[in-house]
SEZA-648323 format. One record per residue: residue number from 1; residue in three letters; x, y, z of N, C-alpha, C in turn. Coordinates in steps of 0.001 Angstrom, whole numbers, plus 500000, padded with zeros to 6 digits. Example, Ala and Ser with C-alpha at 12.3 -4.5 7.8 and 13.67 -1.06 7.14 Angstrom:
2
  gufi  selo     npx     npy     npz    capx    capy    capz     cpx     cpy     cpz
     1   ALA  513190  494310  507800  512300  495500  507800  513200  496700  507800
     2   SER  512850  497750  507080  513670  498940  507140  512900  500030  507870
// end
This chain:
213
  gufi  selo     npx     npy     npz    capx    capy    capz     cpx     cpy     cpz
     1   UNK  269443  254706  433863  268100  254124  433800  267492  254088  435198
     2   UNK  266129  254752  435555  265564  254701  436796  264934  253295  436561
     3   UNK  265010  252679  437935  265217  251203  438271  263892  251464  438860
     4   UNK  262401  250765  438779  261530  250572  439241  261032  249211  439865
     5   UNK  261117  249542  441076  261630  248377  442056  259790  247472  442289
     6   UNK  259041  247747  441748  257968  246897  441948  257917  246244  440412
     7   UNK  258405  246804  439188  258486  246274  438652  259504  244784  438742
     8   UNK  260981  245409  438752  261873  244299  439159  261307  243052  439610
     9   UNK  260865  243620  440550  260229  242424  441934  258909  241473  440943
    10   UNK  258388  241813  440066  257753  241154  439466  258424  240163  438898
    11   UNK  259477  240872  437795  260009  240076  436968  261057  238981  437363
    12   UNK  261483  239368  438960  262124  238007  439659  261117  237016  439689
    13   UNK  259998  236882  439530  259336  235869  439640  259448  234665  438233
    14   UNK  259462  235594  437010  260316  235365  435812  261633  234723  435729
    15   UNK  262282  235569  436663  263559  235071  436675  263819  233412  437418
    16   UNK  262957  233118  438588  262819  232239  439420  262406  230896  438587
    17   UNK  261279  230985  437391  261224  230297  436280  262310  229719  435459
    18   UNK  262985  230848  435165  263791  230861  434136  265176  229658  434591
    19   UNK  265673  229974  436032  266552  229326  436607  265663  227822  436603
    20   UNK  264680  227743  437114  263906  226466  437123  264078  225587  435843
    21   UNK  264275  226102  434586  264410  225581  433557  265866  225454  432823
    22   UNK  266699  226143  433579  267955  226294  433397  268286  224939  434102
    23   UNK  268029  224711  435184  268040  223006  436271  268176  222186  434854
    24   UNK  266700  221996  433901  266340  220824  433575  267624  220839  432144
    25   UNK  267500  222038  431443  268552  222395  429892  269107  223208  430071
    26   UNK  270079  223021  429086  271380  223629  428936  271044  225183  428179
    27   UNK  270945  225715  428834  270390  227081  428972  270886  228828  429218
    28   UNK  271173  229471  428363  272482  230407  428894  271892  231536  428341
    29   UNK  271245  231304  427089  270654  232651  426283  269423  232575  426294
    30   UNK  269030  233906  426141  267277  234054  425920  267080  235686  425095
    31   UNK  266151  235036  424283  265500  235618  423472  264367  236336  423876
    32   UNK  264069  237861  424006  262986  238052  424425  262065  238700  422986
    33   UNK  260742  238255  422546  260286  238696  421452  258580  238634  421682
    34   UNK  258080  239248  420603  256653  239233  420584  255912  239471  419229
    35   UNK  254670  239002  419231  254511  239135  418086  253692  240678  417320
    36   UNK  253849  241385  417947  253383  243233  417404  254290  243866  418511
    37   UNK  254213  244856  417759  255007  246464  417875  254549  246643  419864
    38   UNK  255323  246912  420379  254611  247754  422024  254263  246989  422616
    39   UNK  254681  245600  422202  254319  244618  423985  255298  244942  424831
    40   UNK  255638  245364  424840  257095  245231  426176  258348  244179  426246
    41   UNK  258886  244337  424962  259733  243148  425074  261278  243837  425649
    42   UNK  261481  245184  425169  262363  245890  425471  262418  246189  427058
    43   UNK  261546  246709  427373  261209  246651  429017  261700  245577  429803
    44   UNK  260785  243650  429126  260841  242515  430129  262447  242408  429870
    45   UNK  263050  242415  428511  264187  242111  428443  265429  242755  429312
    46   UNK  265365  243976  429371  266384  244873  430614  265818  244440  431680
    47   UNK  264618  244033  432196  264543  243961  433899  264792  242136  433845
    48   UNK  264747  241566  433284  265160  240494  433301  266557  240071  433895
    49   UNK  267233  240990  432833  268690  241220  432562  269338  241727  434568
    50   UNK  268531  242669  434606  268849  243062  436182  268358  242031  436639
    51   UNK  267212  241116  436911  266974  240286  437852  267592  239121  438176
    52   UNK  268479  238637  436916  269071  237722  436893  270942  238135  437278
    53   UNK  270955  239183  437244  272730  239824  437491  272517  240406  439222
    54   UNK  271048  240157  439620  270987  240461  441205  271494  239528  442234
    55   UNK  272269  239652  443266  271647  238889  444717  273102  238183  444028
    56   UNK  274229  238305  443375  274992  237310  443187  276064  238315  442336
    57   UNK  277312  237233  442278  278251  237781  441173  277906  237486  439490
    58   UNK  276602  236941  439130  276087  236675  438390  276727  237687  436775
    59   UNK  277194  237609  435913  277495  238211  434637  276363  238492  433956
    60   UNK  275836  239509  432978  275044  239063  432152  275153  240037  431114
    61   UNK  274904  240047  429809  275348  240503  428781  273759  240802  428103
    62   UNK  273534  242084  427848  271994  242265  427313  272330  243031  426186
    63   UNK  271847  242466  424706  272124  243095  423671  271047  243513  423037
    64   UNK  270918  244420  422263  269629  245488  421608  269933  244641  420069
    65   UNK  269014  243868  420013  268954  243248  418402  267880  243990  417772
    66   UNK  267406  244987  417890  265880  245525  417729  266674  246936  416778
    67   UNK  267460  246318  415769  268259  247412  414971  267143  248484  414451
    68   UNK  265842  247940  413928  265420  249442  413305  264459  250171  414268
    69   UNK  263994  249741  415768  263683  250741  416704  264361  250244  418327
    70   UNK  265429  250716  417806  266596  250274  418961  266105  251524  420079
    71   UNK  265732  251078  421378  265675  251683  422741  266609  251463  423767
    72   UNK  267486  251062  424118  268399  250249  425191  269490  251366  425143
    73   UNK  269871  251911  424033  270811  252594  424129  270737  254247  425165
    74   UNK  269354  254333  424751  268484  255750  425190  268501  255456  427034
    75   UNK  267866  253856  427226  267721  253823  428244  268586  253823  429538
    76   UNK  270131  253498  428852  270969  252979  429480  272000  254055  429291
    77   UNK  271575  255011  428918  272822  256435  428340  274093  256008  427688
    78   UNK  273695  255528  426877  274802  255184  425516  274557  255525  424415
    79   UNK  275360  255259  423423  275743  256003  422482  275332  254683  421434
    80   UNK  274360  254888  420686  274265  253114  419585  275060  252688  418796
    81   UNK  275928  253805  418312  277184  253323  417435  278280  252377  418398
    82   UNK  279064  251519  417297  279377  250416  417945  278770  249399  418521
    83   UNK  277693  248914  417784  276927  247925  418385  276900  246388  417528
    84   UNK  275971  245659  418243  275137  244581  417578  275758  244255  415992
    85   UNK  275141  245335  415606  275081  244934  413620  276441  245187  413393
    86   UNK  277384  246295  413889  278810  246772  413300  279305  245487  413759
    87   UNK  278794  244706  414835  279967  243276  415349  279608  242541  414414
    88   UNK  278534  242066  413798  277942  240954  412758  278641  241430  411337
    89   UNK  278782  242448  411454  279590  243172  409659  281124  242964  409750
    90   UNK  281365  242135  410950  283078  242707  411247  283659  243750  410699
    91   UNK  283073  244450  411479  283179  246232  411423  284128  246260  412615
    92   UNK  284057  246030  413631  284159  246001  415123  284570  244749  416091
    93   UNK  285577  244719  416676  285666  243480  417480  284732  243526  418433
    94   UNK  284699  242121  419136  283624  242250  420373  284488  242665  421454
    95   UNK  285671  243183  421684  285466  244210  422862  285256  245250  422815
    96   UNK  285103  245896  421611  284881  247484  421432  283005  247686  421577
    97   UNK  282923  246839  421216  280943  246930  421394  280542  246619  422870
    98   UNK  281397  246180  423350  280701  245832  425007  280444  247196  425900
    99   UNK  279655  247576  426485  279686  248823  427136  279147  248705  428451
   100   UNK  279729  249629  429014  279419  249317  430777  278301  249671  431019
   101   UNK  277776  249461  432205  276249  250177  432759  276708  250769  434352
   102   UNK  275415  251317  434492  275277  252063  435780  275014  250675  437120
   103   UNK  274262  249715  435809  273922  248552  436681  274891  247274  436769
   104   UNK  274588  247236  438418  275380  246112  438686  275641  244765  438228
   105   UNK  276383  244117  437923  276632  242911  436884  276181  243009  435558
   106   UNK  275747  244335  434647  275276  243978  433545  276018  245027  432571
   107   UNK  276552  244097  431928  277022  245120  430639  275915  245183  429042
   108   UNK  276337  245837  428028  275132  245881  427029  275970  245818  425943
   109   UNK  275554  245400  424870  275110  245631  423284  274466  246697  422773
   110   UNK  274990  247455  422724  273723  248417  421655  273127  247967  419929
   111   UNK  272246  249117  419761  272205  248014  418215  273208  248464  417256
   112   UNK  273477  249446  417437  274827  250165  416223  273841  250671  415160
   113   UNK  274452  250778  413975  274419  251548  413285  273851  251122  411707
   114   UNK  272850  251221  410923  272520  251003  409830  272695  251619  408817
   115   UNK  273180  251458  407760  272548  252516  406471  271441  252270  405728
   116   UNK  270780  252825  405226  270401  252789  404520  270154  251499  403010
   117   UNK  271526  251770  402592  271356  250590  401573  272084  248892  402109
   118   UNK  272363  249378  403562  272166  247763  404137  271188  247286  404676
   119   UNK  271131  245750  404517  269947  244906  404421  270488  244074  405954
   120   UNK  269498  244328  407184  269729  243374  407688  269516  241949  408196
   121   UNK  268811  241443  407053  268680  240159  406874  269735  239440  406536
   122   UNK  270406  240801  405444  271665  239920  404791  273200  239708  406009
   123   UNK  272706  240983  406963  273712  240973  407841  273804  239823  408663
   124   UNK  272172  239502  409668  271875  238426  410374  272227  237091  409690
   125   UNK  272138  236716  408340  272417  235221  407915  273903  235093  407728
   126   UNK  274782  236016  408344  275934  235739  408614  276311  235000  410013
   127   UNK  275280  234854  410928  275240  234391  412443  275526  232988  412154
   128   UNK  276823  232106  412917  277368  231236  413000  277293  230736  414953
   129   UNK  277770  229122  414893  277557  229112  416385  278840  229507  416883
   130   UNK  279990  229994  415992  281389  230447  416538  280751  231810  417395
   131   UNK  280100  232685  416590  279708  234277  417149  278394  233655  417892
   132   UNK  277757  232748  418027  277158  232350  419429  278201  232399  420346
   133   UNK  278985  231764  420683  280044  230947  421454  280610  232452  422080
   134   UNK  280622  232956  421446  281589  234264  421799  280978  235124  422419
   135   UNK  279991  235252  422173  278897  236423  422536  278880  235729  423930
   136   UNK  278455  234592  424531  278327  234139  425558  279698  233800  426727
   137   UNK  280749  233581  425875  281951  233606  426696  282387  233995  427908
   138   UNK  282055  235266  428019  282805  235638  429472  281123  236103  430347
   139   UNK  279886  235533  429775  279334  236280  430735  277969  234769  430761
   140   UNK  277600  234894  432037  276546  234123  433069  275212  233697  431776
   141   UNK  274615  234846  431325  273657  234872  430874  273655  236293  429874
   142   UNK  273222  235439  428683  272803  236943  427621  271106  236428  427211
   143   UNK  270902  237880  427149  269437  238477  426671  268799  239182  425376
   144   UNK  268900  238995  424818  268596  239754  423251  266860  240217  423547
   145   UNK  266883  241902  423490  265922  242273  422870  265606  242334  421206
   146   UNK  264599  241732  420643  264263  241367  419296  263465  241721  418857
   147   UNK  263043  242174  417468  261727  243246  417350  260745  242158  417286
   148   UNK  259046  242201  416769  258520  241249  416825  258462  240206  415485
   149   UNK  258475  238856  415628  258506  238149  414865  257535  238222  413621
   150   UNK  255844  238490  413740  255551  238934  412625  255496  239999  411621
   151   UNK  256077  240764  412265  256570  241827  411267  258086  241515  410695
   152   UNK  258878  241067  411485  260120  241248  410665  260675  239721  410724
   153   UNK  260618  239043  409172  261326  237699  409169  263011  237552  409882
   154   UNK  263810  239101  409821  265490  238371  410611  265015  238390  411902
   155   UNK  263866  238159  412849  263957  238023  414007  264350  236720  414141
   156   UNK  263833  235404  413344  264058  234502  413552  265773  233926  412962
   157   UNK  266345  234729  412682  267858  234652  412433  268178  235069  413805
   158   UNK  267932  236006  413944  268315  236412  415188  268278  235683  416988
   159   UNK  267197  234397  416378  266268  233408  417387  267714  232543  417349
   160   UNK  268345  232131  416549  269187  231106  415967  270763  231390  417054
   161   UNK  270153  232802  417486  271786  233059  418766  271302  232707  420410
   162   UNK  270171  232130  420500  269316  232007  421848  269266  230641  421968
   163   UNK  268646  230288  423289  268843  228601  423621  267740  228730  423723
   164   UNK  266697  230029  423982  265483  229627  424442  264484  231081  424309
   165   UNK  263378  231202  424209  262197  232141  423813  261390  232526  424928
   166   UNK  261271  233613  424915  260348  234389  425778  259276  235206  425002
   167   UNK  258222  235127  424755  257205  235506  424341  256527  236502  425220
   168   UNK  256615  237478  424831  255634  238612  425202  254206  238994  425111
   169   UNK  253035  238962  425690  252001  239240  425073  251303  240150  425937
   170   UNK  250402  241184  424926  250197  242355  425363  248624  242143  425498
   171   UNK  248291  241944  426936  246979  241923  427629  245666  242661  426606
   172   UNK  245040  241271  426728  243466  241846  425774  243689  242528  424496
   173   UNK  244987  242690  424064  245233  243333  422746  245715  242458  421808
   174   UNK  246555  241857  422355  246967  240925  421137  246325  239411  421103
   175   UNK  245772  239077  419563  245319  238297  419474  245888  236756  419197
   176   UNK  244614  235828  419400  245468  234435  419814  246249  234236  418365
   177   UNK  245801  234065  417476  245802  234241  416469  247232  234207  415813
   178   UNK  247395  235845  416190  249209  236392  416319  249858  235677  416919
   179   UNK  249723  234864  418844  250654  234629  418855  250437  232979  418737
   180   UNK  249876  232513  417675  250405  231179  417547  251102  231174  416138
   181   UNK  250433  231949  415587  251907  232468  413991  253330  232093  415084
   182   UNK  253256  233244  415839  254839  233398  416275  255305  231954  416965
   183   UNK  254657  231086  417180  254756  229816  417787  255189  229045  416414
   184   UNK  254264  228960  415956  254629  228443  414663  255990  228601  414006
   185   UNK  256296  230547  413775  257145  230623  413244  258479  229805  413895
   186   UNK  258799  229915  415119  259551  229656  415788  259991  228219  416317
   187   UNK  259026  227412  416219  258987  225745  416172  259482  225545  414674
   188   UNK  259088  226070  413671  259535  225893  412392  261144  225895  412366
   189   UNK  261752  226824  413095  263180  226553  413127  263301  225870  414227
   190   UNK  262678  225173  415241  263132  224060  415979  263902  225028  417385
   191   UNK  263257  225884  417908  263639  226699  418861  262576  226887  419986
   192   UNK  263056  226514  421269  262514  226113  422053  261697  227578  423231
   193   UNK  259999  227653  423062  259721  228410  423936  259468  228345  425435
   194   UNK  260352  229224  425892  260223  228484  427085  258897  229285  427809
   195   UNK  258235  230332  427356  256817  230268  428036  256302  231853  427804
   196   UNK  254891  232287  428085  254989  233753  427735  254662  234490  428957
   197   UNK  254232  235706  428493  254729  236602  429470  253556  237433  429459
   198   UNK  252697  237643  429838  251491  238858  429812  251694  240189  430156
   199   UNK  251266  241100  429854  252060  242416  430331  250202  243314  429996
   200   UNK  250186  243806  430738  248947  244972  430814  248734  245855  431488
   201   UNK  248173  247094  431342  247787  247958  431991  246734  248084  432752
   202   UNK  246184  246888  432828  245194  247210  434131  246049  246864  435127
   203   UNK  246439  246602  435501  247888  246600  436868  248502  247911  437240
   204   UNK  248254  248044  438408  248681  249633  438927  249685  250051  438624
   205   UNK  251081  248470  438602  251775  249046  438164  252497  247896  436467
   206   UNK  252527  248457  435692  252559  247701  434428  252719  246133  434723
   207   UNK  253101  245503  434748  253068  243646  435541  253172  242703  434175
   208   UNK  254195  241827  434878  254446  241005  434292  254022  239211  434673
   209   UNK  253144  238430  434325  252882  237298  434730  252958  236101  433950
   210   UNK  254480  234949  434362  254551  234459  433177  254035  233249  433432
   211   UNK  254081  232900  431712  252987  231658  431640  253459  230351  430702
   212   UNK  253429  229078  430779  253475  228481  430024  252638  228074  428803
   213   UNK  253428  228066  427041  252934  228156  425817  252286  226670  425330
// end
């Protein structure tokens, strides 16, 4: 993955937040999501993932929950089988799904593998806080990229493995509208946002500026 270092440098400012709120709660996972297709949640979620595994021996564990347009695997030159969903099917132990990176302190999740006549809603309402517990075990901080909440109801199964929400929103395009559904949806299960994230292209270079919800 080519590492774009003005981006990064943005999203430490994110990261600088994120620790800020880590001070006040008990805080280890994050959810990155949005509410339509192409905000950048896949993007904030990997540079996150680096910003927070920088400048330290920091661990961090970034998993591709975004099973039906999984990118992380592409980005990170892996292979998607063995991922995410094969660990939730106990298909797979969790050391066989862990996979190394090019990047420093961060290992990944891919999303693995679907068929067809599996449902993964039915897969996700198998998520317990034992396979929380585990997923987080040996590493600093995990990150779940998640597709967006109003299109697909298992995002919020998927919300249920996070301590905390990152909201994505895609400059002048997405409406208020959308993302207070996704507020909604997400207070409805009693899951805490910790703030959003603007992302647009009028910025020379794509930019991230986060904000409180």
């Amino acid at each position: 993955m080519k590492i774009n270092q003005a981006l990064l440098d943005e999203v430490t400012r994110i990261k600088i937040n994120v620790l800020h709120k880590r001070d006040n709660d008990n805080l280890k996972s994050i959810m990155v999501t949005s509410a339509n297709h192409g905000e950048g949640t896949s993007t904030l979620a990997s540079y996150l993932a680096m910003a927070l595994g920088s400048g330290g021996k920091k661990k961090v564990l970034l998993i591709d929950a975004n099973t039906r347009k999984a990118k992380l695997h592409e980005w990170f030159n892996q292979k998607k089988e063995n991922g995410f969903s094969d660990y939730l099917k106990n298909n797979i132990g969790l050391s066989k799904i862990i996979k190394e990176t090019s990047v420093s302190n961060i290992k990944l999740i891919t999303a693995g593998n679907l068929s067809q006549e599996e449902n993964i809603i039915d897969i996700l309402s198998g998520i317990t806080q034992e396979i929380k517990e585990a997923l987080e075990m040996d590493f600093d901080w995990v990150i779940y990229d998640s597709p967006p909440v109003n299109y697909y109801p298992d995002t919020l199964l998927t919300a249920l493995l996070a301590d905390g929400i990152i909201l994505v929103i895609f400059a002048e395009r997405t409406r208020q509208a959308a993302v207070q559904k996704v507020k909604e949806s997400l207070e409805s299960i009693n899951k805490k946002i910790l703030g959003g994230v603007l992302n647009g292209r009028r910025y020379a270079v794509p930019g991230f500026i986060y904000k409180r919800l």
